[in-house]
N, C-alpha and C positions, 0 to 999 in steps of 0.2 A: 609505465609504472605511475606517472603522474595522474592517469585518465584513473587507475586504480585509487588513489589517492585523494583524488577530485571525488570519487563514488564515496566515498566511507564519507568525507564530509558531506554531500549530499544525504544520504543517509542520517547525518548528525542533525543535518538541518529539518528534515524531514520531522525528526525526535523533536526537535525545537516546535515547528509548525504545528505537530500535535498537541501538545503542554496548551499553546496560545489558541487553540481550536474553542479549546472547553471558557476559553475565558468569554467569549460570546462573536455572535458575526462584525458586531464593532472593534473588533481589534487588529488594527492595519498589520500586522507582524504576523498573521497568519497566512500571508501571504508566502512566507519562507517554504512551506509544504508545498508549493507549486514549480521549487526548482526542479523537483522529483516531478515527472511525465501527470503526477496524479494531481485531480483537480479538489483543492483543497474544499467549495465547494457541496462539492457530492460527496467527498468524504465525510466531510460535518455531518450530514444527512446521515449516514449509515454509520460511521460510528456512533454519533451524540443519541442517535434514537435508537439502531438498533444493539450493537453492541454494550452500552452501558445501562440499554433497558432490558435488556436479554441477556446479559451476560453469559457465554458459552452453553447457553442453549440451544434448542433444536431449530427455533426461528430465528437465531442472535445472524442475521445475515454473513457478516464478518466470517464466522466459522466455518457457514457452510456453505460460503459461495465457491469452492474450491471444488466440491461434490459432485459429481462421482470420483473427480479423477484423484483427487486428493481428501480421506473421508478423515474427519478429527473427531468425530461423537462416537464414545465408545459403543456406545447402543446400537451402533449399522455396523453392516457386513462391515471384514477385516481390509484393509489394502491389498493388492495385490502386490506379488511378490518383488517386480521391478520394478514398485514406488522410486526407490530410492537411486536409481537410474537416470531417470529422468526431471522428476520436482525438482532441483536445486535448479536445472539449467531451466525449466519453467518459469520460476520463483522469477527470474532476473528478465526474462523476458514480457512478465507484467506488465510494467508501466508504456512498455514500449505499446502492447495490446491494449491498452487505458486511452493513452495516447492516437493512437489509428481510430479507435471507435470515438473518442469524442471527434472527428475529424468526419468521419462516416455521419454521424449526427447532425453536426453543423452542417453539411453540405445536402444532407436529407429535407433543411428544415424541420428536423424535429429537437434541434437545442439551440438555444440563444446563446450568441457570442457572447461572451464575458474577459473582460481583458487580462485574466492569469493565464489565458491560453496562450498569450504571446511572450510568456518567460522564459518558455523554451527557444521563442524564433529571439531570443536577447540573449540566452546561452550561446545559442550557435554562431550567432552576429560577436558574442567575445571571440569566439575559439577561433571562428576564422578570420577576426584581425590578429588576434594573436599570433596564431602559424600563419597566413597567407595562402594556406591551402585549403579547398571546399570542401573537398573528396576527406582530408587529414580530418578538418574539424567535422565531421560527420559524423565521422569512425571514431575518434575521441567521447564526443558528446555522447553514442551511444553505449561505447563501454562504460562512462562513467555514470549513465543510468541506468546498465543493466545490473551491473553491481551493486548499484545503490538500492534498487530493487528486489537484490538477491535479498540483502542484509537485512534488509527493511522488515519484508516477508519472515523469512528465517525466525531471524529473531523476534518478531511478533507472534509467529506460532510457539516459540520455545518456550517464552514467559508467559502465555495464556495458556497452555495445552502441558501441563507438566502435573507432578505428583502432590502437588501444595495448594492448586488449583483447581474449582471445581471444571467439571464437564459434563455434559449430558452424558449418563451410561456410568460413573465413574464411582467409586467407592464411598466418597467423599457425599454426605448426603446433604442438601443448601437446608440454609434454615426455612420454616416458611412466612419468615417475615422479608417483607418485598427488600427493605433497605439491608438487613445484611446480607441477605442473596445478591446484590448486585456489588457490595463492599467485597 
C-alpha cells in the first residue's frame, strides 16, 4: 500500500515537472518529471512542440502515439471491442517501456547519457537502504511506477480527450486562428 501511495505522489510530481517543463530548459525543477521512468528531456520535445503546437490533432504526436492499439481521433476507425481490457494495465506499464528503450538506446550508441537517467538508479538505492532487501526494493520501485504511470496516462487522456475539448474528427470545430486553436 505504501509502494501505491509512493505511485500517486510520483504521479503528483510528474504534474509538478510538467507546470516547470513550459517555464524553459533552464529551470533546474524540471528535473522532478524524471522520478517517473520518463525522461523529462524528450518529453519537452514532444510536448512543447508537438502537443501544444498541434494540439489534439492528427500530427499532435502525444495523441497518436498510442495508434493503432489505442485510437483517440474520432476521424479513424472505432477501437476495438476489448480496448478496455487491456489499456489500463498498458497505461502503467509505459514508463517501464520508456525506461527499457532509452536503455536499448544508450547501449546502441544511438543516445547520449544524460544524468536524469540515474534518478531512477537513486530511487532504488533509497528503497533498498530502506527495506535491506534487492529483490523487495525492486518490486516496490516498480509498482510505484507503474502506477504512477497508469494515473499519469489516464488522466492525461481524460482531460485532453473529453466533450469540452477539441479533437480531430469531433463536433467541436477549432477556430482557424492558430492561437485560439491551440488555447
Amino acid at each position: 500500500m505504501w509502494a501505491i501511495a509512493c505511485g500517486y505522489t510520483l504521479y503528483v510530481c510528474f504534474g509538478l515537472g510538467h507546470n516547470l517543463l513550459h517555464k524553459g530548459p533552464r529551470e533546474p525543477r524540471r528535473y522532478i518529471a524524471d522520478l517517473l521512468f520518463f525522461s523529462h528531456y524528450h518529453w519537452y520535445i514532444s510536448h512543447c512542440i508537438s502537443h501544444h503546437h498541434f494540439t489534439n490533432s492528427n500530427i499532435d504526436y502525444e495523441m497518436t502515439a498510442f495508434e493503432p492499439y489505442y485510437i483517440t481521433t474520432k476521424s479513424r476507425l472505432p477501437n476495438n471491442r476489448f480496448l478496455w481490457y487491456y489499456i489500463n494495465v498498458f497505461f502503467g506499464f509505459v514508463s517501464l517501456l520508456e525506461f527499457i528503450s532509452k536503455l536499448i538506446f544508450l547501449i546502441r550508441g544511438e543516445e547520449k547519457l544524460r544524468k536524469e537517467y540515474f534518478i531512477p538508479l537513486i530511487e532504488y538505492s533509497f528503497l533498498y537502504i530502506s527495506c535491506g532487501n534487492a529483490w523487495l526494493a525492486l518490486k516496490l520501485l516498480l509498482v510505484m511506477q507503474w502506477f504512477a504511470a497508469f494515473l499519469m496516462l489516464k488522466y492525461s487522456l481524460l482531460t485532453h480527450r473529453n466533450t469540452f475539448t477539441y479533437s480531430d474528427g469531433s463536433d467541436i470545430k477549432p477556430s482557424r486562428d492558430f492561437g485560439i486553436y491551440t488555447i
